[in-house]
N, C-alpha and C positions, 0 to 999 in steps of 0.2 A: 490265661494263667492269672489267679487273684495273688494280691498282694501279699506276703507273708509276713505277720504281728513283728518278727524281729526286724523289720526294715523297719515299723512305725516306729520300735523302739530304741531304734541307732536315732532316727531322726529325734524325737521326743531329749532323748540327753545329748542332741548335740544346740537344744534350742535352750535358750539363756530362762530359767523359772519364772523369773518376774514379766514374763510376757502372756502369762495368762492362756498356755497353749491348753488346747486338749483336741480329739480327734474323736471322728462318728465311722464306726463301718458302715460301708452299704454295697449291697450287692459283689461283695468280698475285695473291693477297693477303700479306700479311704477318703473323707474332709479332713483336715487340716483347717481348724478354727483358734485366732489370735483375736481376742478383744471379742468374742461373738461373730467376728466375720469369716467367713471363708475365705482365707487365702490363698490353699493350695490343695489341688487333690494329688492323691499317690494313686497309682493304676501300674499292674504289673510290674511292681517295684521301684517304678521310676516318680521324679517328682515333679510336679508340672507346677507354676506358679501365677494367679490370675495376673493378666498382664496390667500394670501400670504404667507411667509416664518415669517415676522416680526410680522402681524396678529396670524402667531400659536403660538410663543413667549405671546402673548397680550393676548389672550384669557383665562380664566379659565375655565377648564373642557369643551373642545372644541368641540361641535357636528355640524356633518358633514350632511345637507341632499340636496337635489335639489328642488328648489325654484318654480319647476313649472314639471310636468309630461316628460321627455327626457333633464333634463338638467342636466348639471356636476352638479358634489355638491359643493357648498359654503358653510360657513362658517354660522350658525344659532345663532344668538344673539337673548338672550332669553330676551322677553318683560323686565321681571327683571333689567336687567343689563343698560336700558334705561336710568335710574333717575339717571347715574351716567353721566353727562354731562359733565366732562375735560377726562374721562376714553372714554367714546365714542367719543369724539372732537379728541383726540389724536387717538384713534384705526382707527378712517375715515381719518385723517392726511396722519398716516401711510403707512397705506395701499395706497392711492394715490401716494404715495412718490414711491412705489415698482411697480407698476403699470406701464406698457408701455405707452408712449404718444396715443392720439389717430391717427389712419392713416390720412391721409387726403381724403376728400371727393373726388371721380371723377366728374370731371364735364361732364354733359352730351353732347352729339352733339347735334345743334339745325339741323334738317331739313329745307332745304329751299321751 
């Protein structure tokens, strides 16, 4: 089941503007990128959050699962905890903040 556009879009207005959110489809799930990094994917509606040090601090009663069949486990934000819009602005903050930058892209050889 892929992710449905108005879930990204509850999340999107519950996240605080001056954080620089925006979001990539892929493979009818979503990225969730704060600052250019990937903080969190959505998969099947639900929200999963890369896990950090300052995120496990953040979280109440923190459950751990994989966001997609073979993937590490993230950090699972239960729909619930949504409506709380300066607690999730900050927890997406956060976590960016602890977050490595992104690599930079290679660029490819043109052939002539």
């Amino acid at each position: 089941m892929a992710t449905q556009q108005s879930t990204i879009d509850f999340l999107l207005e519950q996240l605080n503007n001056s954080l620089n959110i925006r979001y990539r489809k892929m493979f009818g799930e979503y990225a969730i990128y704060c600052a250019e990094k990937v903080v969190a994917l959505v998969c099947d509606d639900k929200l999963f959050l890369k896990p950090t040090a300052l995120g496990r601090k953040l979280i109440p009663n923190i459950e751990e699962a994989p966001p997609y069949p073979g993937a590490k486990p993230y950090f699972y934000i239960s729909a619930d905890l949504w409506e709380d819009s300066d607690w999730l602005s900050n927890l997406i903050s956060k976590t960016a903040g602890e977050l490595p930058p992104p690599k930079p892209k290679k660029r490819k050889k043109q052939h002539l």
